[in-house]
C-alpha positions in Angstrom: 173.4 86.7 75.6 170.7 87.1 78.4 167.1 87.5 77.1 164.7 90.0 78.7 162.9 87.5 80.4 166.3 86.7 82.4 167.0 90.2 83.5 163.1 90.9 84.4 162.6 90.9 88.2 159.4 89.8 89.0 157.4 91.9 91.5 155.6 90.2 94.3 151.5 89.9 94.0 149.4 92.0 95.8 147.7 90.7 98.8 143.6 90.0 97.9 142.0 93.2 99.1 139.4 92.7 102.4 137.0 95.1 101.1 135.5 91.9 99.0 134.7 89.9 101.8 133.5 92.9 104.5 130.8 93.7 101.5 129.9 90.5 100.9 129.2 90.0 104.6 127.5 92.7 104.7 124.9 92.6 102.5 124.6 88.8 102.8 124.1 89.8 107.4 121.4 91.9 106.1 119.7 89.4 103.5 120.0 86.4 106.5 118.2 89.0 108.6 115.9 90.6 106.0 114.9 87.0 105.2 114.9 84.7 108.4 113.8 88.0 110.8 111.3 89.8 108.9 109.8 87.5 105.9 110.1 83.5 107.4 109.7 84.0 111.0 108.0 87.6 111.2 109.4 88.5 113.9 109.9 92.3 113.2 109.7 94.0 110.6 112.2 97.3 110.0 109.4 99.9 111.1 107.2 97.8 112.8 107.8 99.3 116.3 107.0 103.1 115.2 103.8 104.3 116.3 101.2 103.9 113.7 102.9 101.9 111.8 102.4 98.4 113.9 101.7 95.4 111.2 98.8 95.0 112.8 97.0 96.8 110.5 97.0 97.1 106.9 98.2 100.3 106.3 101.3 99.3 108.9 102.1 96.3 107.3 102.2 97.9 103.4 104.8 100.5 105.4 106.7 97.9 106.7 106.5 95.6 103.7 108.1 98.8 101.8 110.4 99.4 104.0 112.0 96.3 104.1 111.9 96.5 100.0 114.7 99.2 100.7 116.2 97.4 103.5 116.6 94.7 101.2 117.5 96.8 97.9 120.7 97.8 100.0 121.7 94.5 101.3 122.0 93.5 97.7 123.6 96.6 96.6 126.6 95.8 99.2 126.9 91.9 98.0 126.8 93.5 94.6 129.5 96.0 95.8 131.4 92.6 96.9 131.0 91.9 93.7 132.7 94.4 91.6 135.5 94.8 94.6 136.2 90.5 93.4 136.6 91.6 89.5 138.7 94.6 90.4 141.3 92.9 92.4 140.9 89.8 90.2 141.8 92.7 87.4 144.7 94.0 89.7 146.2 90.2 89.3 145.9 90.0 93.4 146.3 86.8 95.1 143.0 85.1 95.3 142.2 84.5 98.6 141.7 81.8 100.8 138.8 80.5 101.8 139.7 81.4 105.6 141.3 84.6 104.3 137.5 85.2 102.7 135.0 83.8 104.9 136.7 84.9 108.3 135.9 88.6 106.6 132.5 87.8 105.6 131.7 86.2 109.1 133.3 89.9 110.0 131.1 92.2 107.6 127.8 89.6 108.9 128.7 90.7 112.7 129.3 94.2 112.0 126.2 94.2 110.4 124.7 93.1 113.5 126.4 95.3 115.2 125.2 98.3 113.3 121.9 97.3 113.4 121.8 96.2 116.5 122.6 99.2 117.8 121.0 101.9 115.7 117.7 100.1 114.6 117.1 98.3 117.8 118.5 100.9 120.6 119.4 104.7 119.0 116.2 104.7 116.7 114.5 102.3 118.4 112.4 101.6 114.9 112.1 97.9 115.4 112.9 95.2 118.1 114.5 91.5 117.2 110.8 90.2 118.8 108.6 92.9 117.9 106.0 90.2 118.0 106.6 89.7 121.9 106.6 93.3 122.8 110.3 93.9 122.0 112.1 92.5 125.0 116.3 93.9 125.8 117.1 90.3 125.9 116.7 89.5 122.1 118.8 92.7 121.1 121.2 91.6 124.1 121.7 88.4 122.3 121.9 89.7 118.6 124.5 92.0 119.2 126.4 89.0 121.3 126.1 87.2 117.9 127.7 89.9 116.5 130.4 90.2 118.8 131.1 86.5 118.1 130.8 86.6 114.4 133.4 90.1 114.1 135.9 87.7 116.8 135.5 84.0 115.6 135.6 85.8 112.1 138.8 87.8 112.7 140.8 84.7 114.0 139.8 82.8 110.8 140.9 85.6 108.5 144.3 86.1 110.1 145.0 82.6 109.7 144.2 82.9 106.0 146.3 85.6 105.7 149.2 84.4 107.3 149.4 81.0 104.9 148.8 83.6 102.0 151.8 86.2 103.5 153.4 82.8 103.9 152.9 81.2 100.0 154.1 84.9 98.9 157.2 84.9 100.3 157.8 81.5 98.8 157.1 83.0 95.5 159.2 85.5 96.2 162.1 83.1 97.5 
């Protein structure tokens, strides 16, 4: 007499989901940036190249200071966002993923970040300038969007090889 457990097929697990590792990315490209651009080095600020709101002054700086309070506040809510996305799939009984699976999409979420920004911030809105502080020069933006270029590629590569040995150690599973 079979059991139940003899005649149960087992379905395959889930892949991990790549939302987790985009949002983490994310917010952590905009805390790396928030923190090493704005508050360590000083080099911009997110409003500091609107009229009337230079650092320069006072007044500018407490605009800029509150700006990049909500600047901030977002990049935490994404990483938080990463957060919940982890426990859900974790819930879902997904594969946990590598750690090129994982950090080839964080290096990802980081560089389109950069890209984002990059672009809107720096050239569409023009509100601030990787080097405010020398006058906002194209090169700087040139080269943080090249970062990002490299971070969305170089991160890419690394999560398809994750993904691979995970597609890989699920068929074995399945086998």
């Amino acid at each position: 007499m079979a059991s139940a457990r003899d005649t149960t097929v087992q379905s395959p697990r889930r892949m991990p989901t790549r939302v987790t590792g985009l949002l983490y990315g994310l917010g952590f490209g905009g805390f790396v940036d928030g923190i090493v651009l704005h508050q360590m080095l000083q080099w911009h600020h997110m409003v500091s190249a609107v009229e009337g709101q230079e650092p320069t002054t006072l007044a500018g700086l407490e605009v800029n200071t509150l700006a990049d309070g909500f600047f901030h506040a977002g990049a935490w809510v994404l990483a938080f966002a990463g957060t919940v996305t982890a426990l859900v799939a974790w819930r879902q009984d997904r594969l946990a993923p590598s750690w090129s699976f994982h950090f080839g999409l964080v290096l990802v979420g980081w560089g389109l970040f950069n890209l984002v920004e990059g672009l809107v911030d720096h050239q569409i809105l023009g509100i601030h300038h990787v080097r405010d502080d020398l006058g906002g020069p194209l090169s700087w933006d040139l080269g943080f969007l090249g970062v990002g270029v490299l971070l969305v590629a170089g991160g890419w590569l690394l999560h398809r090889r994750g993904a691979r040995h995970l597609q890989e150690r699920a068929a074995v599973r399945r086998g």
